[in-house]
N, C-alpha and C positions, 0 to 999 in steps of 0.2 A: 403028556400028562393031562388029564381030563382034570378040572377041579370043582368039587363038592363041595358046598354050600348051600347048606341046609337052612341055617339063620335067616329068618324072615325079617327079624326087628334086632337093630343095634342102637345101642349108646354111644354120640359121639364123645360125649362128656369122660366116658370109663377109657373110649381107645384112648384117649389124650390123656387121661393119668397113666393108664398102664403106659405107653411109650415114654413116657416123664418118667416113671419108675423104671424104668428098664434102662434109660440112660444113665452109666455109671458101671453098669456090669456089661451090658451092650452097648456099643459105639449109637450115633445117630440114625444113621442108614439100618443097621439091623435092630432097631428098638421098635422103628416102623414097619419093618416089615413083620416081626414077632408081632406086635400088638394088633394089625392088621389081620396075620393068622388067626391070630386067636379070637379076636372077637368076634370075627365073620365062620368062626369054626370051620376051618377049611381042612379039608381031607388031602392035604400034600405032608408030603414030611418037611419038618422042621430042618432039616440040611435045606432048605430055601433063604435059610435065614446066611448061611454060609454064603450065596450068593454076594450079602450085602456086606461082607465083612472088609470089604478090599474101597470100599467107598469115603472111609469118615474121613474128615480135616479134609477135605475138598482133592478127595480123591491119592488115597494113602501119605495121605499128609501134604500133599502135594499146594493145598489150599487154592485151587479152583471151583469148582461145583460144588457146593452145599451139601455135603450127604445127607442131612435129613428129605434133601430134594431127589438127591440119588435114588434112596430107599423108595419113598414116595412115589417117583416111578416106575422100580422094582413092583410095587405091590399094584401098582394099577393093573403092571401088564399080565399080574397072575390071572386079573380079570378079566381083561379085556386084548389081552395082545394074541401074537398068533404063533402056531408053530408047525406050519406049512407054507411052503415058498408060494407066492402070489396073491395070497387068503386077503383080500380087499377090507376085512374089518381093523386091519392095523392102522387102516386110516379113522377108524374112531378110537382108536388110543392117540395117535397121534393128537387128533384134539385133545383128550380129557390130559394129557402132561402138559398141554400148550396152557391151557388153561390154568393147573398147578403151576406153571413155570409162573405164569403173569400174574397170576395170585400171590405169588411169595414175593415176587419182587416189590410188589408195593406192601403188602401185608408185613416185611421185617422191618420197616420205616427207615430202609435204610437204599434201596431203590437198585437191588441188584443181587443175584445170586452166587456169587462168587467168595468165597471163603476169606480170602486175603482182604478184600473189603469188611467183610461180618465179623469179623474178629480181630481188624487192625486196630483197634485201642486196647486191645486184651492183652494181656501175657499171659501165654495159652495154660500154663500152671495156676492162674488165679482165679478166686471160686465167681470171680462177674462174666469170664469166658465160659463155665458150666452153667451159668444161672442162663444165660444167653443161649445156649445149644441146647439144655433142657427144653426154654419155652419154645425155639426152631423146630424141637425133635416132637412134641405135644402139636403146637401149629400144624404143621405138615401131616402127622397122622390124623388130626380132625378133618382138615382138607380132603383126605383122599377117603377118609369115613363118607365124609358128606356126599363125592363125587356116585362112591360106590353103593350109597343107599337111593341115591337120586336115579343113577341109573339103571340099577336094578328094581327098583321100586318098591324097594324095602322100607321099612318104617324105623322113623328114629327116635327112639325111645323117650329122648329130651325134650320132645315136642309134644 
């Protein structure tokens, strides 16, 4: 799948609400990857978003990896990853998640991406665990806004 992206200039300010609003009817993992699609106006079908659905509560509830960290790498590799055996540019995704990864782990003040940690004071019913994964699910798609304008050299509108 070749992908189109036309978008020159984005708002990282819009993808972080739209992912914040999309959390609730979309889990973490496909809130970013939707708001991701959409603001970089990507010409894939939205079954991409199906990709992410098997990711939230740290991996179908399993509560290891972050799914807004999930998704996050989901939507990088729309960009950046590869889908031919050998293709050498996977090793610049490979950075650009390394980089995600090491940004969230300090950036949730809580020094680790793993689900069971992030939401061990929560009672995953209570509205401090959604208030928590909303601002995870907003973080993370600004993150990968930023990675994705940086590297493609697009402009960000907030600026």
């Amino acid at each position: 799948m070749n992908v189109k992206q036309e978008v020159q200039e984005v708002s990282v300010k819009k993808v972080i609400k739209d992912a914040e609003d999309l959390f609730g009817g979309f889990y973490c993992s496909e809130a970013v990857v939707s708001s991701i699609r959409s603001n970089f106006e990507l010409d894939i079908p939205e079954e991409v978003i199906k990709m992410a659905s098997g990711f939230p509560v740290g991996i179908g509830g399993a509560k290891c990896l972050c799914g807004a960290v999930s998704g996050g790498v989901l939507a990088l590799g729309i960009f950046f990853g590869r889908s031919t055996p050998n293709d050498p540019k996977v090793k610049k995704l490979m950075e650009l998640t390394k980089e995600l990864h090491d940004w969230f782990k300090v950036a949730n003040g809580k020094n680790s991406l793993c689900c069971r940690v992030l939401t061990r004071e929560f009672d995953m019913i209570k509205a401090e665990h959604k208030e928590q994964c909303t601002l995870f699910t907003g973080l993370v798609a600004g993150k990968v806004a930023e990675i994705i304008i940086r590297e493609l050299n697009l402009k960000n509108l907030d600026n």
